[in-house]
N, C-alpha and C positions, 0 to 999 in steps of 0.2 A: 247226204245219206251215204256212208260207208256199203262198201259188201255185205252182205249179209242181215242188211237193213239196220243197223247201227245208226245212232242218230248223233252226229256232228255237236257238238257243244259251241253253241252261240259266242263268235268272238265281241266281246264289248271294244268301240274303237276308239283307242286311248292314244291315237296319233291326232285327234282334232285337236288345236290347238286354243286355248285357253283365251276368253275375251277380256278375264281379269287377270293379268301378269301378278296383282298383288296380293292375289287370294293365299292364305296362310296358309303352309303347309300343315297338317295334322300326322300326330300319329294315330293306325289304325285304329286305335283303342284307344281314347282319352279316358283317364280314369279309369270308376268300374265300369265293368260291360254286364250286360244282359241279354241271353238268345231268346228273340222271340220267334216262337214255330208258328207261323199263322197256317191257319186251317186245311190240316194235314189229317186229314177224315179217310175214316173206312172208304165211302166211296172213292178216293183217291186209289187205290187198288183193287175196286172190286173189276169184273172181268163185265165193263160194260161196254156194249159196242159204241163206238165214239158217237153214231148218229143216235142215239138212244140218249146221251148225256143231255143233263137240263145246261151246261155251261160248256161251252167247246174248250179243248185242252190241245197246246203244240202238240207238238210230235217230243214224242221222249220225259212227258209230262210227269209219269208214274215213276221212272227211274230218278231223276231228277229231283223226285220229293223225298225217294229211300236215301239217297246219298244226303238227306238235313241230318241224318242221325247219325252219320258220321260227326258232326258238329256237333250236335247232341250230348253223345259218348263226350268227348273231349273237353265240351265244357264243364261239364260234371266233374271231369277230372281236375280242370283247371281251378275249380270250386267258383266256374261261371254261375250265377243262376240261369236259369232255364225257364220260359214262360212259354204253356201250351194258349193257343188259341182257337176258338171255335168258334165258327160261322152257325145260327141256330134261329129257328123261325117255329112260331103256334102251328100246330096244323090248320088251323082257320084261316092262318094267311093276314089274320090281324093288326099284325106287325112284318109285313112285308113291304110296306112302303112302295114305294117306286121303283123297285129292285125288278121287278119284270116290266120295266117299261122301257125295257133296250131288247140286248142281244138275247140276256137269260131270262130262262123259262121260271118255272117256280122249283125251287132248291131246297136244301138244309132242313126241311121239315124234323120236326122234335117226334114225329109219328113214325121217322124213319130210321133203323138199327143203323143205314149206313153213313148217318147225320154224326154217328158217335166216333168220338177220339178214334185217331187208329193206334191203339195204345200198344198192343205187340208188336205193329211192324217201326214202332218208333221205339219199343223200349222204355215206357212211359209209368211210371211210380205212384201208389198210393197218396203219397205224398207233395206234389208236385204242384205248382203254382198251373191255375187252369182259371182262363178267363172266357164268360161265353158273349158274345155279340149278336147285336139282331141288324145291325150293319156294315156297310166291310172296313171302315176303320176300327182298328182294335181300342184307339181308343174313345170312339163315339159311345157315350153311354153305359162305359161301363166303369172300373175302378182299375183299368191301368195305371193310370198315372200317381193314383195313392201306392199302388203295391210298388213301381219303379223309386219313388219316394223313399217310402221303410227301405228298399234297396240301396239304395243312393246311388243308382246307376246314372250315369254319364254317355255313356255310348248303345248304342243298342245295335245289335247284330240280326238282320230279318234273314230270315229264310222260309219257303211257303211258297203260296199260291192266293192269286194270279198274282205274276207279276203286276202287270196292267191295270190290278183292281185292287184287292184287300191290301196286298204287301205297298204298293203304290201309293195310296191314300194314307196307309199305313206310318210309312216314312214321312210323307209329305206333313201329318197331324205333329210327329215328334218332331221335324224339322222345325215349327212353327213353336212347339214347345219348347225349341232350342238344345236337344237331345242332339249327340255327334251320332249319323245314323250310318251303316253301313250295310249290304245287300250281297249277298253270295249269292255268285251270277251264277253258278251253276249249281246250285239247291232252288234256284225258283224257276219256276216256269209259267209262260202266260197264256191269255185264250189263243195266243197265235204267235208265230216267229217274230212277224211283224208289231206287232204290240208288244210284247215282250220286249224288245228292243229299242222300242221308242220308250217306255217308261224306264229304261235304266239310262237310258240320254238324259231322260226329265231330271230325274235324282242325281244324275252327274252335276247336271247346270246348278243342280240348288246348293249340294255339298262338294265340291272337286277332290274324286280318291275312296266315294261312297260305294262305288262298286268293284269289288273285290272275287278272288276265288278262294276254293276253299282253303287251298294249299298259303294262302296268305295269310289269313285269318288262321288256319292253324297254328301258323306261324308264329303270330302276335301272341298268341293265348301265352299267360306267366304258366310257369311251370309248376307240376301236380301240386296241389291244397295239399 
């Protein structure tokens, strides 16, 4: 914690040394790329007191999700595609599954205004690729992988929340689908420091070079469409 209560940006530690010396180097971006924003919702900014939240959020959890749309902006520019994601439950609880059978309470209700896109503080188009989920991989169950398809994306770029849970599962599903995945360490944030940082360890061991910052990733983006 800085002065003035600033909150430190998580360093990923890219001095442990590699078990596989012959893991192929990649570049950032193979191919096309595609950003997926997983579920980056109204409640993500509403002014709720943390002990009040059905999901616990680190420290710096809400700023961390505004700076996806720095990535956002740019990939648009870059003529990235852009895929919104949203986390989304019946009010009956129907199709909630197992999802309260841990830490979280009951969430994402389709009964609740702040369950909807946070489509202003992202910047977010009539038009725009939007997938909804009733579980935290994006792509359990729904038609990601037909839309990334008509894409012909190659790479996929996460940013979002939780680390530890939707973006985590997230990667790990496209990892299996054989997708080159990468993760902007500082556009995601988890239910805790400690989680949060153990799942960008996880995605490191699976892809060597998957966790990235933004400044990197900017970097790679081809230049304006």
């Amino acid at each position: 914690m800085l002065a003035g209560g600033a909150i430190t940006a998580t360093v990923f530690r890219k001095d442990i040394p590699m078990t596989n010396p012959n893991s192929k180097k990649r570049n950032l971006i193979e191919g096309r790329a595609a950003l997926i924003v997983i579920d980056i919702q109204k409640s993500t900014f509403a002014p709720i007191p943390d002990h009040e939240r059905s999901i616990a959020h680190m420290p710096g959890y809400a700023e961390r999700m505004a700076r996806a749309k720095t990535a956002i902006d740019k990939a648009r520019e870059a003529g990235i595609a852009v895929i919104f994601i949203q986390e989304i439950h019946r009010a009956d609880l129907i199709d909630m599954g197992r999802e309260t059978d841990g830490d979280e309470d009951v969430h994402c209700l389709d009964s609740n205004p702040l369950t909807a896109f946070a489509e202003e503080e992202l910047g977010m188009r009539p038009d725009d690729y939007r997938i909804s989920k009733r579980r935290y991989s994006a792509f359990y169950g729904t038609d990601l992988e037909i839309l990334l398809r008509g894409l012909k994306a190659e790479t996929l770029i996460l940013v979002g929340g939780l680390t530890d849970v939707c973006v985590h599962y997230t990667f790990v599903d496209a990892h299996q689908a054989d997708y080159f995945c990468r993760v902007i360490e500082d556009c995601v944030a988890g239910s805790s420091l400690a989680a949060h940082q153990a799942s960008l360890n996880a995605v490191e061991y699976l892809q060597h070079g998957a966790v990235r910052s933004l400044d990197e990733v900017l970097a790679a983006f081809p230049p304006h469409a």
